[in-house]
Residue, then its C-alpha position, 0 to 999 in steps of 0.5 A: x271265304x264261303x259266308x253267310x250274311x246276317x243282317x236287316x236294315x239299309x245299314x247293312x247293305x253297304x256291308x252285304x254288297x262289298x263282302x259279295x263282291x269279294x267272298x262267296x255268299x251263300x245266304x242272306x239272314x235277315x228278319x221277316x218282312x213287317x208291314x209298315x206306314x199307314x196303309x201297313x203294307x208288307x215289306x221286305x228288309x233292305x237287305x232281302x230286296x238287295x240279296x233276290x235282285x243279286x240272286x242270293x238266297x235268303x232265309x229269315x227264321x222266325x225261331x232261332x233256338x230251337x236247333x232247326x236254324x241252326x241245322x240249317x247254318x250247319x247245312x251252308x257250311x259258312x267259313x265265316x259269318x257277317x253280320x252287320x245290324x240283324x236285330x237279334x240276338x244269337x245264342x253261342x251254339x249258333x256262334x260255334x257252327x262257322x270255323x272262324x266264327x261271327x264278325x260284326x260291323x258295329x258302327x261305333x268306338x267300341x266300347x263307347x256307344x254299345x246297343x242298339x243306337x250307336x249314331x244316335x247315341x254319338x250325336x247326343x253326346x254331342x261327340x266330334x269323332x265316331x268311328x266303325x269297329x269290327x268285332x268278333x261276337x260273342x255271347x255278350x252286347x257288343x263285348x266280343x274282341x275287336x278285329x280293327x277299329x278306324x275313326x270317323x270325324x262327325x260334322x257340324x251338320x250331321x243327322x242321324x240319316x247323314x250320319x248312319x248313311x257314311x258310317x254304313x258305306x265306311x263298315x263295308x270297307x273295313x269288313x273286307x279289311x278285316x275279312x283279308x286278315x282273318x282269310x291270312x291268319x294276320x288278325x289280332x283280336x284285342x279285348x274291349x276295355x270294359x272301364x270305357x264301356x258306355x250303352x245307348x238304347x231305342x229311343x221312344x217317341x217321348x224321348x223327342x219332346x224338346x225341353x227348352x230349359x235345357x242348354x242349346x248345344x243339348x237340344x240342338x244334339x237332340x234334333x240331330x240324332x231325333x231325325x227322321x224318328x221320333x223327331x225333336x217335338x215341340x208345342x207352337x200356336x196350339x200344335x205339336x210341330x218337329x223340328x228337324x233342322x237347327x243352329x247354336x247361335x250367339x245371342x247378345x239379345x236380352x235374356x227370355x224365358x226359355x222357348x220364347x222368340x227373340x228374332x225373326x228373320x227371313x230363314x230362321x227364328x232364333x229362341x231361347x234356351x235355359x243356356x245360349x239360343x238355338x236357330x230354328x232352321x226347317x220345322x214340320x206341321x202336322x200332316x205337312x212336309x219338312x220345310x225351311x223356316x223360311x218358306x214356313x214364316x211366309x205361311x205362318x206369322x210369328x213374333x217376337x215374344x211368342x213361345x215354342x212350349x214344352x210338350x207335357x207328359x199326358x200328350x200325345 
């Protein structure tokens, strides 16, 4: 089928990359290039560096409503349009130019985990499955018809990286299994139940502060789906340091105050929580790279009785 693919993030370039192989993509829509990291260099989307080294033309509109895009769609003549993580959102006039209208690869259980963060929305929850559902769009978030929908089990040890990047190849998959049913005419487009409908939305950089009072299984979700950003934050000798790397432990030790050190070992130290004990396995100081707690130790003496603080709401 003739496509134009709609989307920004490496996320989506597994899902660009397997409906190129398969259909004819006449464009790549992403958002405009932004500059990023501390020299705020211009850089393009994942998706636009993919689309020119495959030579495929690329279009990234500033306005989207003010009928030049959608002349411009009209112009491609699309069948059908893909989309996987564009970023934003598409009014219905732009829906109706393509005959089989948008499908989106969203990487959830729909209705579970509509909005933006659907990975990191799972591993907060702290749920052991997820999964990749393929919708139809419409003009709502996420509440159009679902195409197909298939489950993937979330390990112990997955991040919200580990995890995306699994979810991402397993979109593109599915995508050309849907495209397949849509191209027959076998598709069956089935209605989201709007009873088991659940939301997430962006995090912000408060959102990583780690309350120690909270259960381990919490903060230890909070450390997965924080990772790279914001990063779970935590207070330690009179720094701001990240976790990034943790385990729920058992603890028989006597009881601490929640953040206080109860063990130290050679690759971890072990702190309590307002429920159970979490291991504290990579941690990162400012200015300095993730390390293993254990390369970290042979820097930094700690012991036991020393505390991990709460980061308090006027800090930076």
């Amino acid at each position: 089928m003739r496509t134009v693919f709609f989307g920004t993030p490496e996320l989506a370039v597994p899902t660009l990359a397997a409906v190129a192989e398969r259909h004819e993509v006449t464009a790549v829509v992403c958002q405009p290039d932004k500059p990023q990291g501390r020299g705020k260099k211009v850089v393009p989307p994942p998706t636009k560096a993919w689309a020119l080294e495959h030579g495929i033309p690329v279009h990234q509109p500033v306005k989207l409503n003010d009928g030049t895009f959608e002349a411009w769609l009209r112009e491609q003549a699309p069948d059908i349009c893909v989309l996987a993580a564009y970023g934003r959102i598409l009014k219905q006039p732009i829906l109706d130019v393509p005959r089989f209208g948008f499908v989106n690869m969203h990487p959830s259980l729909l209705p579970r985990h509509r909005g933006p963060s659907p990975v990191r929305g799972a591993l907060l929850e702290g749920d052991s499955v997820t999964g990749v559902t393929i919708m139809r769009l419409d003009a709502g978030t996420d509440t159009g018809d679902i195409v197909l929908q298939e489950e993937v089990p979330i390990e112990p040890d997955d991040n919200a990286i580990r995890l995306t990047d699994r979810l991402a190849a397993f979109g593109g998959q599915l995508m050309v299994k849907a495209l397949a049913q849509i191209a027959s005419g076998e598709a069956l487009y089935a209605p989201q139940d709007e009873s088991r409908a659940t939301h997430t939305r962006m995090l912000n950089k408060a959102d990583g502060r780690i309350c120690w009072d909270r259960p381990a299984h919490e903060i230890h979700n909070l450390v997965r789906a924080a990772v790279p950003w914001p990063a779970a934050q935590t207070r330690l000798e009179n720094e701001v340091v990240q976790i990034h790397r943790t385990q729920v432990v058992d603890d028989n030790d006597a009881p601490a105050s929640p953040g206080t050190i109860v063990r130290v070992e050679r690759d971890r130290v072990v702190v309590a929580t307002g429920q159970g004990a979490l291991a504290v396995l990579e941690i990162q100081s400012p200015g300095k790279r993730v390390m293993p707690m254990g390369d970290y130790l042979r820097g930094h003496a700690l012991h036991v009785g020393e505390r991990f603080e709460e980061i308090s709401n006027d800090a930076g």
